[in-house]
C-alpha positions in Angstrom: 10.2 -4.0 15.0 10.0 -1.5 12.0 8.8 -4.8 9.7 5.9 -6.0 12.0 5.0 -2.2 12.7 4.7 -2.5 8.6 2.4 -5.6 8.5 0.3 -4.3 11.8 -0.7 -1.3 9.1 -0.8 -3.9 6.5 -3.3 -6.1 8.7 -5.5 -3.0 9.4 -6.5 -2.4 5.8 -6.4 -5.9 5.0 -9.3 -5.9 7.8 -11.2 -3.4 5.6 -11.0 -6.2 3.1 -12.6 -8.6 5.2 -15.7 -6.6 6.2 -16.2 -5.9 2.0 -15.4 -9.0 0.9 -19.0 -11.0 1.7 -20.9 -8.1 0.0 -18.8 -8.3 -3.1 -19.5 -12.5 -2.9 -23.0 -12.0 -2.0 -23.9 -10.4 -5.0 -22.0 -13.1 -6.6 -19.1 -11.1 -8.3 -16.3 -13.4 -7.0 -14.4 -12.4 -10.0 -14.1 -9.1 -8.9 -12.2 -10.0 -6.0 -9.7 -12.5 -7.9 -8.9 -9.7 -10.0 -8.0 -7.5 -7.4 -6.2 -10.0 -5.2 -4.1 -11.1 -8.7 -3.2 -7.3 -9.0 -2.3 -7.2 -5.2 -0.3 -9.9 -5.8 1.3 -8.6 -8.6 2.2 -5.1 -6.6 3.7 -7.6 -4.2 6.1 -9.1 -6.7 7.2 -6.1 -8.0 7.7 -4.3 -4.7 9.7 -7.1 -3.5 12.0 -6.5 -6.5 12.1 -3.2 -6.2 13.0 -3.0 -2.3 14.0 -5.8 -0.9 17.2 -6.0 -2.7 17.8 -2.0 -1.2 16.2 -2.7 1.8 15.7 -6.1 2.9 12.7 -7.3 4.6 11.6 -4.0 5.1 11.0 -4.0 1.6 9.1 -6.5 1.6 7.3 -5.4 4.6 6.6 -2.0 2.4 5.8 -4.6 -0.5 3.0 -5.9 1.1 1.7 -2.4 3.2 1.2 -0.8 -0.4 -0.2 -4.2 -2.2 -2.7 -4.1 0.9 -3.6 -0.5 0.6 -4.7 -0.8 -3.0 -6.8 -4.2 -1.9 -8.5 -2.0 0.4 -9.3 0.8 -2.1 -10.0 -1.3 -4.4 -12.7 -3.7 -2.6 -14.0 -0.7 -0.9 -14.8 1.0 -4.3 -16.1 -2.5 -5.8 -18.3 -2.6 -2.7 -20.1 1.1 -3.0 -20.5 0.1 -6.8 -22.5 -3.4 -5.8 -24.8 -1.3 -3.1 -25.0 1.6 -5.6 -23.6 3.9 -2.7 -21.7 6.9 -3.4 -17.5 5.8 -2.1 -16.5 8.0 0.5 -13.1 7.0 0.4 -12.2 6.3 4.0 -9.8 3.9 3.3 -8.1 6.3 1.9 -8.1 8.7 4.7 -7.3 5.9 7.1 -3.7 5.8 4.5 -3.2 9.0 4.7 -3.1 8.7 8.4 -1.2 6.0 8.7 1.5 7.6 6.1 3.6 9.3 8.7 4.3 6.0 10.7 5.8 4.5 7.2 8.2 8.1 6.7 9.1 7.2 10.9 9.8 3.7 9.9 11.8 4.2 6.4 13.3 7.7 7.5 13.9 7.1 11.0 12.6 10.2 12.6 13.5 11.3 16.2 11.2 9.8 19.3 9.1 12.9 19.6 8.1 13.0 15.6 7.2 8.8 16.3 5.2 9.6 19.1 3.1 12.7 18.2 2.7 10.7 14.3 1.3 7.2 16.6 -1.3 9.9 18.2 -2.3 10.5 15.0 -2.5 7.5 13.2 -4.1 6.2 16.5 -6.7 9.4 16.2 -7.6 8.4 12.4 -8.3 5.0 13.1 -10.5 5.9 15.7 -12.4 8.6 13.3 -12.4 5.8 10.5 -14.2 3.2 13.0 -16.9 5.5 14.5 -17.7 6.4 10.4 -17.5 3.3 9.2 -19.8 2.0 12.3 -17.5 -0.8 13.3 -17.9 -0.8 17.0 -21.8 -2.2 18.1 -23.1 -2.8 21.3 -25.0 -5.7 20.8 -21.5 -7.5 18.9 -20.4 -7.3 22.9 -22.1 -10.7 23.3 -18.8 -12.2 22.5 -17.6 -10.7 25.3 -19.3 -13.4 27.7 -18.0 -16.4 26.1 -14.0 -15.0 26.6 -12.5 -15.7 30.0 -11.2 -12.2 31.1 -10.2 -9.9 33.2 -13.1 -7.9 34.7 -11.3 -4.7 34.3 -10.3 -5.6 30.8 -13.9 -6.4 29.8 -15.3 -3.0 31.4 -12.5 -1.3 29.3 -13.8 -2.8 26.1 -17.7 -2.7 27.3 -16.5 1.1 27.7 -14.5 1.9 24.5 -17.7 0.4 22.9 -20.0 2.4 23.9 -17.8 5.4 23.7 -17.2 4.7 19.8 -21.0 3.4 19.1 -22.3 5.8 16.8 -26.0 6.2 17.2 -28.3 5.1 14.5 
């Protein structure tokens, strides 16, 4: 469990590379992204040398959390460059946030530390969401296309609105 808890976090910034990754190709500066991805691949390789012979997969779970984390930095930064924005670095306060979760995982902190850290990380991601202006009503037309429960769909419908920051 500690391992996928690792990639979950991992996943999470990789999605932050996801949403930059069609403005970096848009304005056709592809080789921005290979760079970065060879360099996150290079963190990977030298993580996995580094931990996994100490730790095992967990290592290599850490490995690729950290390889991700500068992916997401880096693409982030690349993308605020390309729209001549001024970076805000929210990636980085999502990492900061999710940083206590890692020490749980690698340090093995008692139940109450785990719990009162996943409130946290869980309250960050929800501040780096509602900034970054991820959640959108009108993206809820997805929503009729996906055979679900009705209570499930009003809880969505609900955290939606609840997260929609106004324009």
């Amino acid at each position: 469990i500690p391992c996928i808890v690792l990639f979950c976090l991992s996943a999470v910034f990789q999605f932050t590379v996801a949403c930059n990754s069609p403005i970096i190709i848009s304005h056709e500066r592809v080789d921005w992204s290979m760079k970065v991805n060879l360099i996150g691949t290079i963190i990977v390789a030298i993580g996995n040398l580094l931990f996994v012979p100490s730790m095992g997969m967990l290592g290599a779970a850490l490995a690729i959390l950290i390889s991700s984390i500068f992916n997401s930095l880096s693409y982030s930064y690349l993308t605020t460059r390309l729209i001549k924005g001024r970076y805000k670095g929210y990636e980085l306060v999502m990492g900061l946030f999710c940083s206590p979760v890692v020490l749980i995982i690698l340090f093995k902190m008692p139940l109450i530390i785990e719990v009162l850290s996943s409130i946290l990380v869980l309250a960050g991601m929800i501040g780096w969401s509602f900034q970054k202006t991820i959640f959108k009503r009108e993206d809820l037309f997805f929503l009729e296309h996906i055979t679900l429960p009705p209570m499930l769909k009003k809880i969505i419908y609900t955290i939606f609105s609840w997260l929609e920051r106004d324009q």
